[in-house]
PDB file of N, CA, C and O in Angstrom:
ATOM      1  N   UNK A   1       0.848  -1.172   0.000  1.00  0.00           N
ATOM      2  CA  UNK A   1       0.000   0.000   0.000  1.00  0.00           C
ATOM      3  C   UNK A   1       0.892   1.233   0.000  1.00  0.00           C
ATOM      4  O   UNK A   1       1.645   1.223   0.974  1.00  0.00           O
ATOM      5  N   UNK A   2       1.068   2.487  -0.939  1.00  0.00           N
ATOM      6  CA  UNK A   2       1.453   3.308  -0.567  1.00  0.00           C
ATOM      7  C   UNK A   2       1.131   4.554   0.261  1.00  0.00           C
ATOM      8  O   UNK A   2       0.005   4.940   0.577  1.00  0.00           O
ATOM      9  N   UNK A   3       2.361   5.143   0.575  1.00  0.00           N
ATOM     10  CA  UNK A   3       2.507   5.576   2.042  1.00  0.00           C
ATOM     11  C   UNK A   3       1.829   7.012   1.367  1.00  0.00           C
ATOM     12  O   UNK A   3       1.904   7.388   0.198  1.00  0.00           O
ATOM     13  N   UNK A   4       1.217   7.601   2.399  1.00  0.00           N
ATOM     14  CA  UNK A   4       0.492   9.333   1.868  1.00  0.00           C
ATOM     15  C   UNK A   4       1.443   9.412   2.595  1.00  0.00           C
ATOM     16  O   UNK A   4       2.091   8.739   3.396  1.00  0.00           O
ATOM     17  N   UNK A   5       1.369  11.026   1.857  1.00  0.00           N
ATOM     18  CA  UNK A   5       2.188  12.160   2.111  1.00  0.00           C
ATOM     19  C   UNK A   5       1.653  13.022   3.700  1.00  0.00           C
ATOM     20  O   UNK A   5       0.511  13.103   4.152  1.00  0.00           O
ATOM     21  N   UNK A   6       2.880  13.550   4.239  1.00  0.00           N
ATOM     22  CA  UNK A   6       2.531  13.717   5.816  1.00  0.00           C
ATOM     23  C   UNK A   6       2.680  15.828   5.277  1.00  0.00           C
ATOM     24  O   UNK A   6       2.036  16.862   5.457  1.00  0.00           O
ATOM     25  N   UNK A   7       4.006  15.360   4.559  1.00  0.00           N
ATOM     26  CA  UNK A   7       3.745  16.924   4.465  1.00  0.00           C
ATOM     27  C   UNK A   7       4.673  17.093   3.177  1.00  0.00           C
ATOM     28  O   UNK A   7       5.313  16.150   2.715  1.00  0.00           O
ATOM     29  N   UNK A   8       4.690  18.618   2.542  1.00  0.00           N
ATOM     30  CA  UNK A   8       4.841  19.066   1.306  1.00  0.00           C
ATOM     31  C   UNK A   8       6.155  18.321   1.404  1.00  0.00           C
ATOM     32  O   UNK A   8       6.563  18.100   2.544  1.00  0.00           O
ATOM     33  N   UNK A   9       6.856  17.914   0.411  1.00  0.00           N
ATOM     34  CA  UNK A   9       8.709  17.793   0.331  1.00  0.00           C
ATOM     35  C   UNK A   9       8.972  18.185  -0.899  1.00  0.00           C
ATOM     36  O   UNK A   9       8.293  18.110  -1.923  1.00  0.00           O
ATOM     37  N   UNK A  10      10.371  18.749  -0.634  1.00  0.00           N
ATOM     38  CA  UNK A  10      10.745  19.458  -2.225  1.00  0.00           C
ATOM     39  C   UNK A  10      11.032  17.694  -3.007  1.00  0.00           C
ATOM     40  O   UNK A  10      11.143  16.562  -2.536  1.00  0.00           O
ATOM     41  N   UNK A  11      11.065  18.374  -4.608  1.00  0.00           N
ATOM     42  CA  UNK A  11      10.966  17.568  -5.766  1.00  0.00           C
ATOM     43  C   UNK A  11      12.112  17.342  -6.576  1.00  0.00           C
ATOM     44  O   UNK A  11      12.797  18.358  -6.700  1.00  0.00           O
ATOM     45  N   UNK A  12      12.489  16.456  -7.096  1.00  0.00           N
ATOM     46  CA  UNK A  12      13.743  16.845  -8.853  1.00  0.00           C
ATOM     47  C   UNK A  12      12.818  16.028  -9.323  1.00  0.00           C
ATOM     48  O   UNK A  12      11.955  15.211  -9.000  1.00  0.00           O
ATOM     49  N   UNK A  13      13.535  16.775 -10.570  1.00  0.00           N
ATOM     50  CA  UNK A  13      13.077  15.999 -11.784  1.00  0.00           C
ATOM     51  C   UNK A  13      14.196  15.235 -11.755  1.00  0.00           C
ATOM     52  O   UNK A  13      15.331  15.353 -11.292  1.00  0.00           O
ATOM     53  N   UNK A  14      13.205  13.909 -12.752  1.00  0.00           N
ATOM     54  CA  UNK A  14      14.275  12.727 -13.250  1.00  0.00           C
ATOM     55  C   UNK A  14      14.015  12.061 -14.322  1.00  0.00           C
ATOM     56  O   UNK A  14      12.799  12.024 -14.510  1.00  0.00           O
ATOM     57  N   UNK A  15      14.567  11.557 -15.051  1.00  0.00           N
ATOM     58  CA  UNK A  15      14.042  10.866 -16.394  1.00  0.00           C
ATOM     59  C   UNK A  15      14.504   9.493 -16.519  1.00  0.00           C
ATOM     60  O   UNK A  15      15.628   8.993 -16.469  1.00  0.00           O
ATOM     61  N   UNK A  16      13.622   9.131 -16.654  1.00  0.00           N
ATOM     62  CA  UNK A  16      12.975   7.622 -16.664  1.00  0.00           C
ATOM     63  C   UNK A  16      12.939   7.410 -18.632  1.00  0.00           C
ATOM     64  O   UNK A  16      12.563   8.289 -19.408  1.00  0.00           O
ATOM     65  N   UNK A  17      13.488   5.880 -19.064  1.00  0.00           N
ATOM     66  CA  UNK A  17      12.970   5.813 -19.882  1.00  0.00           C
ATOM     67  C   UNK A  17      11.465   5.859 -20.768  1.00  0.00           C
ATOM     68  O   UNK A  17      10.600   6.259 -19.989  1.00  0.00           O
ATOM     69  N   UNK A  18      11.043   5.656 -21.760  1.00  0.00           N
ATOM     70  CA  UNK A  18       9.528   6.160 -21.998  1.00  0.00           C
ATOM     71  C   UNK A  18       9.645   4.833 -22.086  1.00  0.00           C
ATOM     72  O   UNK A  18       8.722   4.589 -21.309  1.00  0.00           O
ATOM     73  N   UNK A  19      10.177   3.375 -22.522  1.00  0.00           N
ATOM     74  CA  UNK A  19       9.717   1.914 -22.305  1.00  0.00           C
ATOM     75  C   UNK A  19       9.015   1.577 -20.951  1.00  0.00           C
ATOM     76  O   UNK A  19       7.979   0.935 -20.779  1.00  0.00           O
ATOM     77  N   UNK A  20       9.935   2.239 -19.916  1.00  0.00           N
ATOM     78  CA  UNK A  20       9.721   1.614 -18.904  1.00  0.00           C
ATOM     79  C   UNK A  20       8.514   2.618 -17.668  1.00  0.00           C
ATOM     80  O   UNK A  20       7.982   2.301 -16.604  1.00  0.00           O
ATOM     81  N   UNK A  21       8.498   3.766 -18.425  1.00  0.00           N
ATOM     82  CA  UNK A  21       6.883   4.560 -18.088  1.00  0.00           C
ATOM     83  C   UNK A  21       6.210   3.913 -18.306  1.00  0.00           C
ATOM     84  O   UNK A  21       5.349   3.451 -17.556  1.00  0.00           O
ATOM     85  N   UNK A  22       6.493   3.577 -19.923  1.00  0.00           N
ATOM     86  CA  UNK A  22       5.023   3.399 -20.340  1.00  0.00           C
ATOM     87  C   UNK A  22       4.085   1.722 -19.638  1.00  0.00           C
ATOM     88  O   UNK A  22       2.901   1.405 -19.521  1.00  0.00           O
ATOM     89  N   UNK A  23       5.492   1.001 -19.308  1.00  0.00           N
ATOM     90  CA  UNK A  23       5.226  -0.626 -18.648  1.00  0.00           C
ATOM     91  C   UNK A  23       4.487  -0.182 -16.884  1.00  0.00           C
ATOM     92  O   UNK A  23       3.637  -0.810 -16.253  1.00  0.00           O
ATOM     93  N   UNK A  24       5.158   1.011 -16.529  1.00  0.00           N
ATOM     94  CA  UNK A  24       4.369   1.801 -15.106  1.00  0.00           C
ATOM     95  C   UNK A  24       2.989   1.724 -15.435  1.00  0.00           C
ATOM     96  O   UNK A  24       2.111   1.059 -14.885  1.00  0.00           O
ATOM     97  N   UNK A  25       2.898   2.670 -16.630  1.00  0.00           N
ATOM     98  CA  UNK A  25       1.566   3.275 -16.537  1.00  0.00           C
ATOM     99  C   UNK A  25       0.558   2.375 -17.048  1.00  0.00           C
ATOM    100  O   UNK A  25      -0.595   2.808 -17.047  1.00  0.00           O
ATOM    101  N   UNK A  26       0.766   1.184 -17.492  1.00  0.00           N
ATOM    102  CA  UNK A  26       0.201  -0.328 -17.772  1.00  0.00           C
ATOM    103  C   UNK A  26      -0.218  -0.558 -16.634  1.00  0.00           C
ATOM    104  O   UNK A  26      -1.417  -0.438 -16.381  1.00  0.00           O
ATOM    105  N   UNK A  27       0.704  -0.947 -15.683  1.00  0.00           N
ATOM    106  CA  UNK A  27       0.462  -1.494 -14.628  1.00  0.00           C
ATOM    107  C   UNK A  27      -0.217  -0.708 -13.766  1.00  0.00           C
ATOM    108  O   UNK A  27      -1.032  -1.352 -13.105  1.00  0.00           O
ATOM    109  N   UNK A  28      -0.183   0.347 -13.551  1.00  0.00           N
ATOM    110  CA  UNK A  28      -0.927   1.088 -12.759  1.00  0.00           C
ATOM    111  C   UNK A  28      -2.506   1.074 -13.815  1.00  0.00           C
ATOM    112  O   UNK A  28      -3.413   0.459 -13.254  1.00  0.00           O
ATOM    113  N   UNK A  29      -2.842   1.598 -15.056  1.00  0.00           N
ATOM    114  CA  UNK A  29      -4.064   1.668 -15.267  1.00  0.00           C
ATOM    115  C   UNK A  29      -4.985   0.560 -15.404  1.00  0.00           C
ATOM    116  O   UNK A  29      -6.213   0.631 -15.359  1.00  0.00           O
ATOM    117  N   UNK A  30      -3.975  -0.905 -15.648  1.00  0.00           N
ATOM    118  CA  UNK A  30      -4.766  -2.741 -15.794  1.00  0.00           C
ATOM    119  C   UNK A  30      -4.989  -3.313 -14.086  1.00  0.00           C
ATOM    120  O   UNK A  30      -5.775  -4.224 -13.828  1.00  0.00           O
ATOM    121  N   UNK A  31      -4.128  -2.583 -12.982  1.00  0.00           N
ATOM    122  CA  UNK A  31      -4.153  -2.906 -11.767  1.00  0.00           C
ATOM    123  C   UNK A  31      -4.738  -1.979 -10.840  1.00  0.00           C
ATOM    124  O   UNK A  31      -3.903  -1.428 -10.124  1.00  0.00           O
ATOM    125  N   UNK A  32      -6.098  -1.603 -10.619  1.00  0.00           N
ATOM    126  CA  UNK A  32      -6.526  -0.809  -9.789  1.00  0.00           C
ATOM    127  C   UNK A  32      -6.878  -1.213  -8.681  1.00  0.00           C
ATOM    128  O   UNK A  32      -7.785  -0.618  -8.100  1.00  0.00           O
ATOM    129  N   UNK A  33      -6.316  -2.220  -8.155  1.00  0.00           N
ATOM    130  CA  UNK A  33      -6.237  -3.168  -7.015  1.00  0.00           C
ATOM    131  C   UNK A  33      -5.050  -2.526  -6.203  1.00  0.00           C
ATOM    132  O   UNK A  33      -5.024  -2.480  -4.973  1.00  0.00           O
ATOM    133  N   UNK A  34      -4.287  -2.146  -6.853  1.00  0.00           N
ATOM    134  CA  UNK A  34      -3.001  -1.918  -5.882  1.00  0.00           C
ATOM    135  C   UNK A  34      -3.017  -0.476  -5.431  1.00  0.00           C
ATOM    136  O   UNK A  34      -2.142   0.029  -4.727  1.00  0.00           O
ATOM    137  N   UNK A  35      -4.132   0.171  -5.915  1.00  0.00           N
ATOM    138  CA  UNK A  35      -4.454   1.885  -5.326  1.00  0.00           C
ATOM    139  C   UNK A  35      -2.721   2.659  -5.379  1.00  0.00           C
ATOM    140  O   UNK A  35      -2.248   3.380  -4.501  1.00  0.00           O
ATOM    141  N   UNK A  36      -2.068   2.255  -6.623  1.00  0.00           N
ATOM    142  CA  UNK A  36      -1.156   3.735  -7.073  1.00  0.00           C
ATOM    143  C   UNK A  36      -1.639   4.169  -7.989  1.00  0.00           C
ATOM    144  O   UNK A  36      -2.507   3.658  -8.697  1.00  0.00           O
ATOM    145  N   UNK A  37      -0.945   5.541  -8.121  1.00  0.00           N
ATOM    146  CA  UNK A  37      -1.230   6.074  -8.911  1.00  0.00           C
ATOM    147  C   UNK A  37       0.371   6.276  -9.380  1.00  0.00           C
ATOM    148  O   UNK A  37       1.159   6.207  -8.437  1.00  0.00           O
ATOM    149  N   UNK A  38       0.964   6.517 -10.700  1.00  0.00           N
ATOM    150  CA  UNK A  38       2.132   6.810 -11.492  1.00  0.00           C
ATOM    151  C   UNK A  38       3.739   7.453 -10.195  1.00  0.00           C
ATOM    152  O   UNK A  38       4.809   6.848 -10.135  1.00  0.00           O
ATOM    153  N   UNK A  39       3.504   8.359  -9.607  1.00  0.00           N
ATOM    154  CA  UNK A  39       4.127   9.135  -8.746  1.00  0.00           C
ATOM    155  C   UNK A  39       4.754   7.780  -7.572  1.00  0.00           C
ATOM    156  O   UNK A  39       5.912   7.480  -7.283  1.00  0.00           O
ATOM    157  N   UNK A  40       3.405   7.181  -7.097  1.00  0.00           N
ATOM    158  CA  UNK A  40       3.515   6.786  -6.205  1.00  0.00           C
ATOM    159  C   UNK A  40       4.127   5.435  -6.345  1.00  0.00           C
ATOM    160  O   UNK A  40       4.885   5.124  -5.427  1.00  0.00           O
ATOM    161  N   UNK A  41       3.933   4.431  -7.450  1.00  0.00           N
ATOM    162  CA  UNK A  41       4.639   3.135  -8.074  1.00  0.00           C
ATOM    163  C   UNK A  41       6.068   3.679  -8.328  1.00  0.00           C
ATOM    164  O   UNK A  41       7.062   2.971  -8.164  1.00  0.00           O
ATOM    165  N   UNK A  42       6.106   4.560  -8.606  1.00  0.00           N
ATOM    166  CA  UNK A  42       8.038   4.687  -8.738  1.00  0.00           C
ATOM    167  C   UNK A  42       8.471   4.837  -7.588  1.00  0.00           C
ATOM    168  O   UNK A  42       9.512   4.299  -7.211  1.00  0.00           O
ATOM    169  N   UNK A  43       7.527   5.814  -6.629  1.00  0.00           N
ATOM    170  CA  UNK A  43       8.140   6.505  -4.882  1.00  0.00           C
ATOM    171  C   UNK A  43       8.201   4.816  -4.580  1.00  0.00           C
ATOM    172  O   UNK A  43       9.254   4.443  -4.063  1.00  0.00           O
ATOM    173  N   UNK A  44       7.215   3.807  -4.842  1.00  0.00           N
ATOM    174  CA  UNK A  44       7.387   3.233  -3.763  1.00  0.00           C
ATOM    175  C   UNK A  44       8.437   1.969  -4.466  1.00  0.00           C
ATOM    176  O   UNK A  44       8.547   0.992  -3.725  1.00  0.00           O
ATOM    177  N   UNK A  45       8.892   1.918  -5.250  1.00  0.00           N
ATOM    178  CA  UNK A  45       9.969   1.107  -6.151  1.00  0.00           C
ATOM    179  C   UNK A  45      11.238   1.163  -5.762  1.00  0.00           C
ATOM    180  O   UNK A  45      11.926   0.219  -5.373  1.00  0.00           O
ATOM    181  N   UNK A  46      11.744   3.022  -5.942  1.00  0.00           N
ATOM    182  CA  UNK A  46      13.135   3.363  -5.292  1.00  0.00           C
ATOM    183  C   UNK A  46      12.879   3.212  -3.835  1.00  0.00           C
ATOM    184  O   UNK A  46      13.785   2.708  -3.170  1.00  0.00           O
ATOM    185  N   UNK A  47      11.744   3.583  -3.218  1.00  0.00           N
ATOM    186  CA  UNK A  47      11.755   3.229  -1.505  1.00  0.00           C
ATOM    187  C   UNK A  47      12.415   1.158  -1.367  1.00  0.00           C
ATOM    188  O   UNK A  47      13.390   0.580  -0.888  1.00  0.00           O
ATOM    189  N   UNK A  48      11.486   0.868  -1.916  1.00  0.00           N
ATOM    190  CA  UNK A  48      11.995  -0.680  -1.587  1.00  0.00           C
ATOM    191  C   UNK A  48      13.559  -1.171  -2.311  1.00  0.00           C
ATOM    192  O   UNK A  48      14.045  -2.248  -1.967  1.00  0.00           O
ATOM    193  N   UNK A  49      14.130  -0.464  -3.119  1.00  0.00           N
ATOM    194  CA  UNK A  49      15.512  -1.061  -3.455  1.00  0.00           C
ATOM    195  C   UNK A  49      16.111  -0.355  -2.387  1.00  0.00           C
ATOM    196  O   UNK A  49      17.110  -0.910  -1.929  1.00  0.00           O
ATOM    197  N   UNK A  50      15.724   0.903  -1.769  1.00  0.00           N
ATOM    198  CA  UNK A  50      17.024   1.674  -0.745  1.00  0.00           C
ATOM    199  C   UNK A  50      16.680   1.058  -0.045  1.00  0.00           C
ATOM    200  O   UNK A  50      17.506   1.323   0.829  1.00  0.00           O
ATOM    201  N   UNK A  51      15.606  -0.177   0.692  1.00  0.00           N
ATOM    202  CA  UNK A  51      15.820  -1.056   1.948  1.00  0.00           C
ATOM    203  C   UNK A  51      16.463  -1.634   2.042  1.00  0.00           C
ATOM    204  O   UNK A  51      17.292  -1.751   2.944  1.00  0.00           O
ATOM    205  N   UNK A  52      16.208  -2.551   0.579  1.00  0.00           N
ATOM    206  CA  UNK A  52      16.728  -3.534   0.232  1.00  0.00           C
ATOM    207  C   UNK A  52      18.490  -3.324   0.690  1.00  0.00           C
ATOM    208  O   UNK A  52      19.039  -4.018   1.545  1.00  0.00           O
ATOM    209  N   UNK A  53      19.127  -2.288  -0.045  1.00  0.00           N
ATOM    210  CA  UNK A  53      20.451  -1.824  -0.301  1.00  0.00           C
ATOM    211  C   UNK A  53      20.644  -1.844   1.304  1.00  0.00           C
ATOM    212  O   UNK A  53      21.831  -1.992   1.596  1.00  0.00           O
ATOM    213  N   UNK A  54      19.950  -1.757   2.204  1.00  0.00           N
ATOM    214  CA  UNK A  54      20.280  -1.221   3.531  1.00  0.00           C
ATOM    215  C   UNK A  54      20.641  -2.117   4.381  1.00  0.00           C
ATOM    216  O   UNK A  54      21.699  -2.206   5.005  1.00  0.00           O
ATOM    217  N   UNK A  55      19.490  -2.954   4.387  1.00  0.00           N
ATOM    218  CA  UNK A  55      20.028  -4.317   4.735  1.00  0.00           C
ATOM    219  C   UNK A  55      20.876  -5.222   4.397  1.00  0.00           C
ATOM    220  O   UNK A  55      21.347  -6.139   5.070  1.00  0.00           O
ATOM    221  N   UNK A  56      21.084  -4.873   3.130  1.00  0.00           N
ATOM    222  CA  UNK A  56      22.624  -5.933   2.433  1.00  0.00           C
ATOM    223  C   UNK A  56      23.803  -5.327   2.671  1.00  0.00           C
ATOM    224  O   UNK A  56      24.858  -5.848   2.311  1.00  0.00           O
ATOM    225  N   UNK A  57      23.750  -4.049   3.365  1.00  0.00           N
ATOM    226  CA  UNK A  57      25.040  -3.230   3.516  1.00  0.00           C
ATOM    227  C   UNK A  57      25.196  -3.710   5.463  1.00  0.00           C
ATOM    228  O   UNK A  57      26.211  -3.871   6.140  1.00  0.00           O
ATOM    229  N   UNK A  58      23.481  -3.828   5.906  1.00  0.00           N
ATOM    230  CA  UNK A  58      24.027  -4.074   7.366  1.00  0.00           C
ATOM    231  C   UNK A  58      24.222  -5.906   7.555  1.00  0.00           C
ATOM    232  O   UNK A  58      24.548  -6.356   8.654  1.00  0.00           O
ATOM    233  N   UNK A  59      24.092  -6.399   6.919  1.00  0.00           N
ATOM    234  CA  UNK A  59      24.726  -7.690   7.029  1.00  0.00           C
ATOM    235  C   UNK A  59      26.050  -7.646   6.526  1.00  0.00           C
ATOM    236  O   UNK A  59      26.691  -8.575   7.019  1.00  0.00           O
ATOM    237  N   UNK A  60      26.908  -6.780   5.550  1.00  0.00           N
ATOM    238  CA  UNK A  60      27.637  -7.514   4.896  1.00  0.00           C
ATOM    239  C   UNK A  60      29.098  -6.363   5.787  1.00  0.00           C
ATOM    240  O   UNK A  60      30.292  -6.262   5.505  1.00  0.00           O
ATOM    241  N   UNK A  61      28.138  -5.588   7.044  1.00  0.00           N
ATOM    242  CA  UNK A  61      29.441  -4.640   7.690  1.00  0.00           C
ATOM    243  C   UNK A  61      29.876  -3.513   6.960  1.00  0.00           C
ATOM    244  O   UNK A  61      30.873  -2.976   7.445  1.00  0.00           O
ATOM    245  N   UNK A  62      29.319  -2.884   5.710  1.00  0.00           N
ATOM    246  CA  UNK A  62      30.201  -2.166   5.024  1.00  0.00           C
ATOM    247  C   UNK A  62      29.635  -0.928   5.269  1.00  0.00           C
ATOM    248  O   UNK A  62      28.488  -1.065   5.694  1.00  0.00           O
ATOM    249  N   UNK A  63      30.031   0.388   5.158  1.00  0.00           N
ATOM    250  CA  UNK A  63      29.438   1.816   5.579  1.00  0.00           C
ATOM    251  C   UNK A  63      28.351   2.185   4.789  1.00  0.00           C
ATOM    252  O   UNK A  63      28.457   2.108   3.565  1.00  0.00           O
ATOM    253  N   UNK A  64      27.247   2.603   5.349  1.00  0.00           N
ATOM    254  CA  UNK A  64      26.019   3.085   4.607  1.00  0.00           C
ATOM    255  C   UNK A  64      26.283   3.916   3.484  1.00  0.00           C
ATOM    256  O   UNK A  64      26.026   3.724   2.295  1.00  0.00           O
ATOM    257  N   UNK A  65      27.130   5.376   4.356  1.00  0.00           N
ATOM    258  CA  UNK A  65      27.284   6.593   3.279  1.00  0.00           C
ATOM    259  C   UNK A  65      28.762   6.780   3.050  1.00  0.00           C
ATOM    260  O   UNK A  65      29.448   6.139   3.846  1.00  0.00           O
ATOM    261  N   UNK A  66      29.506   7.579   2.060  1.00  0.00           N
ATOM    262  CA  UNK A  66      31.094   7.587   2.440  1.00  0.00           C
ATOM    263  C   UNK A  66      31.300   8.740   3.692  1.00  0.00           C
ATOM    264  O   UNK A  66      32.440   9.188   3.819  1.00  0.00           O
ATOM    265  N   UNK A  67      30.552   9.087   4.343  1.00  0.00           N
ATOM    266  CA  UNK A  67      30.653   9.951   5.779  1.00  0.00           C
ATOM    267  C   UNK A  67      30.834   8.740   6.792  1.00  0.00           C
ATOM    268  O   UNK A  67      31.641   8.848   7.715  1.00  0.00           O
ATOM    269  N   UNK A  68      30.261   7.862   6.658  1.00  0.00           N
ATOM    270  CA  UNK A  68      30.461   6.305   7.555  1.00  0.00           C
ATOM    271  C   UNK A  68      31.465   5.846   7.550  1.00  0.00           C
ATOM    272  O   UNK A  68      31.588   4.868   8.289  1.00  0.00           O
ATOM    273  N   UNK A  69      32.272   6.136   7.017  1.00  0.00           N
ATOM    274  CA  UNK A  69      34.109   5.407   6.604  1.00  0.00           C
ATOM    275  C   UNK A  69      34.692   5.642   7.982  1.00  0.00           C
ATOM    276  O   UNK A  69      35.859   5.333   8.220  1.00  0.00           O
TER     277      UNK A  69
END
């Protein structure tokens, strides 16, 4: 389920291929079961690989950020 917004946060732009929009915006308009909308299937995509990344960095001992060194 994605997470609402608690409060305003600043934005960048970023560019995404148009293959792999356009496979988003498939999935978001054939799946209205999963209640995203476009914004929110990518927020919540990069959210789950930076876990992912987080936990393979705290098992494997190595520094999160290069300020962690």
């Amino acid at each position: 389920m994605p997470r609402t917004k608690k409060a305003s946060e600043d934005r960048v732009v970023i560019r995404i291929p148009k293959p792999m929009m356009d496979e988003v915006d498939r999935i978001v308009c054939h799946h209205k079961e999963y209640h995203y909308n476009r914004q929110q299937f990518v927020e919540s995509a990069i959210r789950d690989k930076m876990e992912r990344i987080k936990l393979l960095l705290e098992k494997t001992g190595k520094p999160k950020t290069p300020n962690d060194v």
